[in-house]
N, C-alpha and C positions, 0 to 999 in steps of 0.2 A: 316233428317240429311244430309243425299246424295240424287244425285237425282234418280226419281225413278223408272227411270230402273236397274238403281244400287242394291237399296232398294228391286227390284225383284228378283232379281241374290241373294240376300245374305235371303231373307224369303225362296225362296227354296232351298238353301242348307241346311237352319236348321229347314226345318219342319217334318225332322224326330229327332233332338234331336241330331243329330253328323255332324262333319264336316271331311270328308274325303280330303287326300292329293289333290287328284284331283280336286274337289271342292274349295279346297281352291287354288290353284293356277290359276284354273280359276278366282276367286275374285280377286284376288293379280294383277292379269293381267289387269284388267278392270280397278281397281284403280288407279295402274299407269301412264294406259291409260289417264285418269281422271286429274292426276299431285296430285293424295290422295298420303301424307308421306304413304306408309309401314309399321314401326312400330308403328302407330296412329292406323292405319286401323286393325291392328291385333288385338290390345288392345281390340278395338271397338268388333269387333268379338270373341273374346274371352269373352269379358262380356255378350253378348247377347247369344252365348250361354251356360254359365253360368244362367240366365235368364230363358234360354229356358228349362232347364235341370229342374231348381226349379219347372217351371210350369208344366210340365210333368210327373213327379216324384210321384209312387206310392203313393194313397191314405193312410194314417197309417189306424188302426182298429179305429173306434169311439169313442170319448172320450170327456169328457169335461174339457180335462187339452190337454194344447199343448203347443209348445216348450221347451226350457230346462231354466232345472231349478237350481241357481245357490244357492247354502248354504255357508257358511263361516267356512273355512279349521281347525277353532278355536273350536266354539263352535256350530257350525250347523245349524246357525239361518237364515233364507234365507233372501238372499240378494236384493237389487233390483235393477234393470238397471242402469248399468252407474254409480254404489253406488262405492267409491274410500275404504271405511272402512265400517267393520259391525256396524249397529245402536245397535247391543246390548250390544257386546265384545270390539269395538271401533279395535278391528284387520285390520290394513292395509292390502288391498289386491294387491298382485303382479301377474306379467308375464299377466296381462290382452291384450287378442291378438286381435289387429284390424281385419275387415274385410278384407281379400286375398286381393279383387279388390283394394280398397282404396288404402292399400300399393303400388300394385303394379303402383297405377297409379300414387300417390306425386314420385314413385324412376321413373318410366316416364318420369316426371317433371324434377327433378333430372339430369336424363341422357341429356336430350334436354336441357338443362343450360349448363352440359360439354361441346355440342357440339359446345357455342358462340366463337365465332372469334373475335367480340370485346367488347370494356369496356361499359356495360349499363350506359344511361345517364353522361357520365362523360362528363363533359364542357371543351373544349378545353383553356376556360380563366383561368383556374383553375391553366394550371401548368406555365402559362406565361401573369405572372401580374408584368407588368413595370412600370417606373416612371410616363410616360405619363396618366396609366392608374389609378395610384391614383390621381392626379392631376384632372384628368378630374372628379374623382369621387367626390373630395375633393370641388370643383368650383360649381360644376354641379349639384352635386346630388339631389339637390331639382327637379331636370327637370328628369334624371337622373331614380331615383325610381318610379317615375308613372309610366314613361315608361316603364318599365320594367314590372310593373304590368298590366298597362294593356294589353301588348304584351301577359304576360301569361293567359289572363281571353280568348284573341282571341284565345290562342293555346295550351287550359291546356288539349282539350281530348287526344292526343298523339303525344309526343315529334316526334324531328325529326331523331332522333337516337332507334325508334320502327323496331328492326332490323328482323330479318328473322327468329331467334331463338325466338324472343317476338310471333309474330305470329304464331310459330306451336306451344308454350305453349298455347297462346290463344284459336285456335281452339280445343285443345286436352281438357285444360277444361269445354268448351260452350258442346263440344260433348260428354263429358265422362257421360253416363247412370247414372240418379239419382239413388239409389239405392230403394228398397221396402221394409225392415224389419224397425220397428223403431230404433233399436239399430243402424244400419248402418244408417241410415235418418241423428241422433243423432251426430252420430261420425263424419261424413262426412260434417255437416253444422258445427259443432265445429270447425274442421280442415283448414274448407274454412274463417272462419269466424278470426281467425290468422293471416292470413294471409293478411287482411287490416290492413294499419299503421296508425299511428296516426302522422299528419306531425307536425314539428314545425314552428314557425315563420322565423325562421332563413334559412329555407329550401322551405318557401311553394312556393315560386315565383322564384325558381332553376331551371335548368334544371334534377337536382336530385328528385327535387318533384316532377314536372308535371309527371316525371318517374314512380314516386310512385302513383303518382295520378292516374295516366293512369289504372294501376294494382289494385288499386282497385277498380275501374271501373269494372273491370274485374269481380274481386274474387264477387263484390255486386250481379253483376247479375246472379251469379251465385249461391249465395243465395237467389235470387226470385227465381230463375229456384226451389233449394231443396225443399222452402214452398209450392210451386204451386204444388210441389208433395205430400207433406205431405199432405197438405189439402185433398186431394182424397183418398192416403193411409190409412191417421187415420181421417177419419172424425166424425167418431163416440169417438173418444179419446181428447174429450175437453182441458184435463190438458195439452197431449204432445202438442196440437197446441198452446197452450197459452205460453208453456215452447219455440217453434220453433219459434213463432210471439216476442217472446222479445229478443233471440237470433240474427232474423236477423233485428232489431228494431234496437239493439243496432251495426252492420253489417252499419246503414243506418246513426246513428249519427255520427259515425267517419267519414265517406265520407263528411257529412256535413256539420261536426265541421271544415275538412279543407278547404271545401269553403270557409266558416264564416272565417276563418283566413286570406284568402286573400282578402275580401271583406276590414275586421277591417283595414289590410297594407294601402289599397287604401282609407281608408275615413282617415286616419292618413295622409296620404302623403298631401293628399286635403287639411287637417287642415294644414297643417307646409305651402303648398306653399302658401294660405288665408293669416295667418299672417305674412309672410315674404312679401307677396305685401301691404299689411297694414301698415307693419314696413318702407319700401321703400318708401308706400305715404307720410307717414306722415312726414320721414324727409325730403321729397320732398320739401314738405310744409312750 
């Protein structure tokens, strides 16, 4: 993730299991040094050693039952992960609480969006469209829409308004530690996996789209990143990886259900300027 002398600085500060003031201020120091955001970096360290805490953490007595075990507040019948109501009472269940890190890291997200100075993806054509500009669209636009499409097929991985605040969400998702319980696996590629849109036609060749497109770029690989974990986590848990492989399946059709829509704009556009040269020869003729 950093590089790795960094990466040394920060294994010996938690290869006893705590991080002292001191310690961390040396980290903090080196970071900066670096041009690492500060509230990134602490996140970062604070998950890991959250991380490091779980792996160290008294052995419980021997058992062949482990972790906990969740029943239904109705009638007692146990529940199972991720179950939104009991299969037997049909009792909705409330107050289900995400994992700490998670939260902490979408209000993260959160914070670093307050911190934008300006308006994502807004097109400056948007608030000053004049006569000249329908006119030219009105005459033209058979020449007009290609263009435009294919302008965004040259420059749909990220617009030109990917400001400052785009990049430290960027990095702070790519770096935020996949998690290793399945419930958190679960939760976390659910979460990510929202956060892809689904563009429309009327938007895909926008600067508002390539916006969006951009972002889910983002959010997708960030969904390879969760599978590539799970895969190692549950590999012996057939069903959860089949339930994770069609989550981030579905993660990968919307990315490229809105290709496919800009592709369909451009063989349309193709087809209209075909017969309008067609219609031109013929009355040529």
């Amino acid at each position: 993730m950093y590089n790795e002398q960094l990466e040394k600085l920060i294994d010996a500060a938690l290869s006893d299991g705590q991080l002292t003031e001191k310690e961390k201020q040396i980290l903090f120091k080196r970071a900066e040094s670096m041009g690492i955001e500060l509230d990134e970096f602490e996140m970062v360290l604070e998950s890991r050693l959250f991380e490091k805490g779980k792996q160290s953490a008294p052995a419980s007595p021997q058992s062949d039952k482990f972790g906990d075990i969740r029943k239904c507040p109705a009638c007692g019948a146990l529940a199972e992960s991720f179950a939104t109501k009991c299969s037997d009472c049909g009792t909705e269940f409330r107050n289900i609480q995400a994992s700490q890190n998670i939260i902490k890291f979408f209000e993260k997200l959160d914070e670093l969006e307050r911190t934008r100075t300006d308006s994502p993806s807004q097109e400056s054509s948007n608030s000053n469209i004049g006569v000249g500009t329908i006119l030219k669209w009105l005459f033209f636009y058979w020449i007009l829409l290609p263009l435009k499409a294919i302008n965004f097929i040259l420059n749909k991985t990220k617009t030109g308004k990917w400001s400052t605040t785009d990049v430290r969400k960027e990095e702070l998702i790519m770096n935020f530690p996949v998690p290793n319980s399945r419930e958190e696996i679960f939760e976390f590629l659910t979460l990510s996996l929202s956060k892809i849109d689904v563009i429309s036609y009327t938007e895909v060749v926008s600067e508002k789209g390539k916006y969006r497109s951009a972002w889910n770029a983002v959010w997708l690989k960030k969904l390879e990143q969760i599978n590539t974990k799970a895969t190692l986590a549950m590999k012996n848990d057939k069903k959860s990886l089949d339930d994770i492989a069609s989550l981030v399946s579905e993660g990968r059709s919307k990315v490229n259900g809105n290709t496919q829509r800009v592709y369909h704009l451009i063989i349309g556009f193709v087809a209209i300027i075909t017969i309008l040269i067609v219609i031109a020869r013929t009355k040529g003729d």
